[in-house]
N, C-alpha and C positions, 0 to 999 in steps of 0.2 A: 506445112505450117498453117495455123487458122488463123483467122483475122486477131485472136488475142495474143498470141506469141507474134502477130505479126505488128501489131501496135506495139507491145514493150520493146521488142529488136528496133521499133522508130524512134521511141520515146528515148531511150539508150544514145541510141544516134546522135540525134537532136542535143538531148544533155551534155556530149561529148563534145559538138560543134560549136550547140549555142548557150549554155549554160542553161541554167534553170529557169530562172527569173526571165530569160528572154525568149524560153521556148513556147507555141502559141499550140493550140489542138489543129490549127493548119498547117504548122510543119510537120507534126506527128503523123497527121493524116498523106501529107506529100510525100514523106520519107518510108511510110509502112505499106503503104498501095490504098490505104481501106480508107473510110468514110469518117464525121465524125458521129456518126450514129452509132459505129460499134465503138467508141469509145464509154459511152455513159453506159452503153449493154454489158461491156465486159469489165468494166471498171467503175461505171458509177462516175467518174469527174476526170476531167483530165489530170485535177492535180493530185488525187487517187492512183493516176495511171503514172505521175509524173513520183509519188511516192515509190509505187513500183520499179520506174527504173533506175532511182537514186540508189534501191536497196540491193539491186541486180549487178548494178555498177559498182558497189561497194566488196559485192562478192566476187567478181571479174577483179578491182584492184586487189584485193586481198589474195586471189590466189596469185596475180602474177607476180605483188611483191615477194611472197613468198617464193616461190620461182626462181626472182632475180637474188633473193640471198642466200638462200641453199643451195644455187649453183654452182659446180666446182671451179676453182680459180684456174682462170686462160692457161694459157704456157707463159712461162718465163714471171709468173704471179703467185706458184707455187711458194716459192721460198719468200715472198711478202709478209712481213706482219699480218695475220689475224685479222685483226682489229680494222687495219688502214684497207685490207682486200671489204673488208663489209662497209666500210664506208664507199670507200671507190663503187659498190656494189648498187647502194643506195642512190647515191648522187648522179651515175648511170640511168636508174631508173625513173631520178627526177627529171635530167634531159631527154629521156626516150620515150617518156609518157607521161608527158605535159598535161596532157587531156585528161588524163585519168587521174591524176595528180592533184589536178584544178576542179574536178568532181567531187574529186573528195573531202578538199576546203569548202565548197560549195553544199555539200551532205551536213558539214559539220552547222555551218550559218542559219541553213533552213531547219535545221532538227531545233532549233530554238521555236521555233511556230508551229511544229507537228510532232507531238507527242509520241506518236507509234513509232516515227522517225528518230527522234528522239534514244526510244527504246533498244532501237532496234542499233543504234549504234552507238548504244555503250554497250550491250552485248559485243560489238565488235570491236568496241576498245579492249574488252577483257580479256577475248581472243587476241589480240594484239597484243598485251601484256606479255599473255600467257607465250605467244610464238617468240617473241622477244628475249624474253630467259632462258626459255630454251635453246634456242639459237646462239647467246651467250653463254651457255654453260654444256649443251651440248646433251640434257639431262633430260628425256622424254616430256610432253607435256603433262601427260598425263601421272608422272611420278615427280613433280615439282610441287613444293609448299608454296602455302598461302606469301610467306613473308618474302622469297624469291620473287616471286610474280609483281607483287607490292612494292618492293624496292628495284630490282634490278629489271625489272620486264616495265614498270612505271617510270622510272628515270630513261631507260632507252629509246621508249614511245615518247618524251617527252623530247629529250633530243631530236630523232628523227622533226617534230614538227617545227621546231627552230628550225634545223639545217634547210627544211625544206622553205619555210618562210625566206631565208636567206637565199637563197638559191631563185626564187620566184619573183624577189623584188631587188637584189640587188646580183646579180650573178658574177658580174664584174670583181665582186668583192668577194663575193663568199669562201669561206673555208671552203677548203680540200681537205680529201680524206688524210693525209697528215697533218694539217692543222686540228682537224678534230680530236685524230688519238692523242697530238701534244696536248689540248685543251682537257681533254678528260684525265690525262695522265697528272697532268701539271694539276687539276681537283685535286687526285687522290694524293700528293705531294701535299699540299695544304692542310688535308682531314688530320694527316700524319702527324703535323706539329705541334 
């Protein structure tokens, strides 16, 4: 690896240990081996480089949530509700990658001040949409309509950041995956009258 894959693997790091806002171009440098001279060579700024690992990191959670909810259900989870096995699923991977969890609230805060970042992740909201209906419906992504994605793939993503909200600040408290499906269920109970 060169010194510029060897700065974003620190930058990464760093993001994951010390947040954004508290990461310095001397931790990146302490945690990648290199200098901070190859920083501004292969990036131009730290906070260039620090864009960089936010959007690398975003790609890292985004595959592993996926991952965690396409996975097939343990043994004895088989015969579980659906619904409650993808929440249980969810809520797993918010105890199991905390770090990467807390990057990603962190991606979302700072794309208010950097535009590319910005950019770059509502591209990844749409992708999220988009993996969200399909995963609820089971219907390729690539063969789902606009209004699927919009409604069912947008209220999902919209959940997931409550629960996760919930889960980060008050854990004690938060819904479990049957509380969720009652809560969604008990909605659509409502729409009905």
């Amino acid at each position: 690896m060169g010194h510029k894959e060897d700065l974003l693997v620190g930058a990464k790091r760093a993001l994951l240990e010390k947040g954004y806002a508290r990461t310095t171009a001397r931790d990146i440098v302490a945690l990648s081996g290199t200098n901070l001279g190859s920083i501004g060579y292969h990036y131009g700024s730290t906070e260039a480089l620090m864009t960089a690992a936010m959007l690398s990191a975003m790609e890292d959670w985004g595959d592993k949530i996926t991952i965690a909810l396409t996975t097939p259900p343990a043994p004895g989870e088989a015969d579980e509700d659906q619904l409650i096995g993808f929440w249980r699923r969810v809520i797993g991977s918010i105890k199991e990658d905390r770090a990467l969890w807390t990057a990603s609230i962190e991606v979302a805060i700072q794309a208010e001040h950097n535009p590319r970042l910005r950019e770059q992740l509502a591209e990844g909201v749409e992708l999220g949409r988009r993996g969200m209906a399909s995963l609820m419906t089971g219907v390729p992504e690539d063969q789902l309509d606009d209004e699927t994605v919009r409604t069912l793939g947008a209220v999902q993503m919209a959940l997931m950041s409550g629960v996760l909200t919930q889960w980060f600040t008050d854990p004690e408290n938060a819904p479990g995956p049957e509380q969720i499906v009652a809560g969604i269920r008990a909605l659509a109970k409502l729409s009905r009258a």
